[in-house]
matplotlib code that plots the C-alpha trace (Angstrom):
import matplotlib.pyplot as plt

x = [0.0, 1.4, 4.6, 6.0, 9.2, 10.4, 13.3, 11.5, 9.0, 11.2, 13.1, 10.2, 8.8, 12.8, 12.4, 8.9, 9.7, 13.5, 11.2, 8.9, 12.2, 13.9, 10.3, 9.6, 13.4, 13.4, 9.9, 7.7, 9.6, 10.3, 7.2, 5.8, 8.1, 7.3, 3.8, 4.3, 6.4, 3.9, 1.3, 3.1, 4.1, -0.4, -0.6, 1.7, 0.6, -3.3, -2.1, 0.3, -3.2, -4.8, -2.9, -2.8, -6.6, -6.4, -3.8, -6.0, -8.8, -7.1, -5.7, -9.0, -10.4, -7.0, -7.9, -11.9, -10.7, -8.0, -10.6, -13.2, -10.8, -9.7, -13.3, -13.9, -10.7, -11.9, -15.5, -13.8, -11.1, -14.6, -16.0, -12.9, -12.7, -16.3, -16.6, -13.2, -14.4, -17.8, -15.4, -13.9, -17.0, -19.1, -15.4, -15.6, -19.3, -19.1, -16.1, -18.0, -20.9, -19.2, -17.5, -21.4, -22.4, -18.9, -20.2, -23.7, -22.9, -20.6, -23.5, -25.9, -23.4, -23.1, -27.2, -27.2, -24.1, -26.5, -29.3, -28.0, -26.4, -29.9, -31.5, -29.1, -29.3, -33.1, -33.2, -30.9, -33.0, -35.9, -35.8, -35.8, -38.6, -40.4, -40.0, -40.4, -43.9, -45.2, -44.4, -45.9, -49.0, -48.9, -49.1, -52.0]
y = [0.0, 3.0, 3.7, 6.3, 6.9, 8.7, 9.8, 12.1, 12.5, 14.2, 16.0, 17.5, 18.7, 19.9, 21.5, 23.3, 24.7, 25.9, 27.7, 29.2, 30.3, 31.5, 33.1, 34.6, 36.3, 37.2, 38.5, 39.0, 40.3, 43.3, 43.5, 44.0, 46.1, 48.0, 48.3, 49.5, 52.3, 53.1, 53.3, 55.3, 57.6, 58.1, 58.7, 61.1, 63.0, 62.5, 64.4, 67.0, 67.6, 68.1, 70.7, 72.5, 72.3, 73.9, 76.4, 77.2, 77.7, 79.8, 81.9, 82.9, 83.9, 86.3, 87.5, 87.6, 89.8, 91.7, 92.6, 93.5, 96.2, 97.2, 98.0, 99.9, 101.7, 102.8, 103.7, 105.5, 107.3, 108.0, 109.7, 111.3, 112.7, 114.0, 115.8, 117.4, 118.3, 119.7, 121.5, 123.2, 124.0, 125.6, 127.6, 128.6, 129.1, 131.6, 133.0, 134.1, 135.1, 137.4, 139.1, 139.4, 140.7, 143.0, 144.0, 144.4, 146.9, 148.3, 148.6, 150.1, 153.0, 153.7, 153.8, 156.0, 158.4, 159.0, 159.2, 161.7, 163.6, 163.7, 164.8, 167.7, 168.1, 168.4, 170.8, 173.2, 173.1, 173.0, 177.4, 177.0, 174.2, 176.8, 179.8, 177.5, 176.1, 179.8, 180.8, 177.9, 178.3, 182.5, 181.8, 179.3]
z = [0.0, 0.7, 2.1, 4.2, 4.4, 7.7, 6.7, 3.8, 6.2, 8.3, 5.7, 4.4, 8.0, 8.6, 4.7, 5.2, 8.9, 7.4, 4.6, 7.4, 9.2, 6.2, 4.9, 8.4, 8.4, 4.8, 3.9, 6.6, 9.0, 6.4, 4.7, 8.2, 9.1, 6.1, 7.1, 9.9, 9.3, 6.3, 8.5, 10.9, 7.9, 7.3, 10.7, 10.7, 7.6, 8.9, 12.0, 9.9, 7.7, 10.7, 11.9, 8.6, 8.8, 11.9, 11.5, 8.2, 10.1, 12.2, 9.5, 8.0, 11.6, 12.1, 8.3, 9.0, 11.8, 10.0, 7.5, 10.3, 11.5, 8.6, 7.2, 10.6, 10.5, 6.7, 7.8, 11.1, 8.4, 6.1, 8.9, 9.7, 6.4, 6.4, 9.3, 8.1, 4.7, 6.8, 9.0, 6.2, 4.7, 7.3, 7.6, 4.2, 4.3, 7.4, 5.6, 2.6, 4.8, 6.9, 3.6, 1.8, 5.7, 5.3, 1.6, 2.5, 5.5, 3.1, 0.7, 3.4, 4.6, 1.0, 0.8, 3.8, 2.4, -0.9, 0.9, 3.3, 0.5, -1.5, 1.1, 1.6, -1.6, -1.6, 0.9, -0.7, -3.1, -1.4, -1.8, -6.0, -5.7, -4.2, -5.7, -9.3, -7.7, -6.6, -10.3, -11.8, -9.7, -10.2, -13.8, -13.6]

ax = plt.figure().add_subplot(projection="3d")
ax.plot(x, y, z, "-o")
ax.set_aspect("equal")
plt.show()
């Protein structure tokens, strides 16, 4: 029937567990090794992504509130500028008032010269009107 032979029994058990040894040494042991490190390597990158997520994150709050400020630094500036420009132009408003006041009081004293002079003048007269009326009225 069949026959076994220990002796290639034996060398084949001595064979296969020299191929598990030379196997485990040879290519497991690195290509696990190799995993490992590999998979320390994603974990590494998953955290480094992490943290550039986050530090992205945190970059667009500092620039949310860098523009915040800087939109309430241009409105403040705005402001700044109105009032100024107001400033100036109530100044130069008053300015020209007081010169049309100036020229109007000019104008008035120069009113009341002429009218004081026609008046002076009408009353010097005054005698000729007179004496012109009493003819005009003798005659009629």
């Amino acid at each position: 029937m069949l026959d076994v032979s220990l002796t290639a029994m034996i060398t084949t058990i001595v064979v296969f567990l020299a191929l598990i040894y030379f196997l485990n040494i040879k290519l497991y042991r690195p290509l696990l090794l190799h995993m490992e490190k590999r998979e320390a390597i994603i974990k590494e990158d998953e955290a480094n992504a992490m943290k550039n997520a986050q530090d992205a994150d945190a970059d667009k709050a500092e620039i949310v509130r860098i523009m915040d400020a800087a939109k309430l630094q241009a409105v403040k500036i705005k402001q700044e500028a109105m009032d100024s420009a107001k400033q100036a132009a109530a100044r130069e408003i008053a300015e020209k008032k007081a010169a049309m006041e100036e020229d109007f009081d000019q104008f008035l004293g120069g009113l009341d010269e002429q009218k004081r002079n026609l008046k002076n003048d009408l009353q010097a007269k005054i005698p000729e009107f007179k004496n012109a009326l009493s003819s005009a009225v003798a005659k009629v």
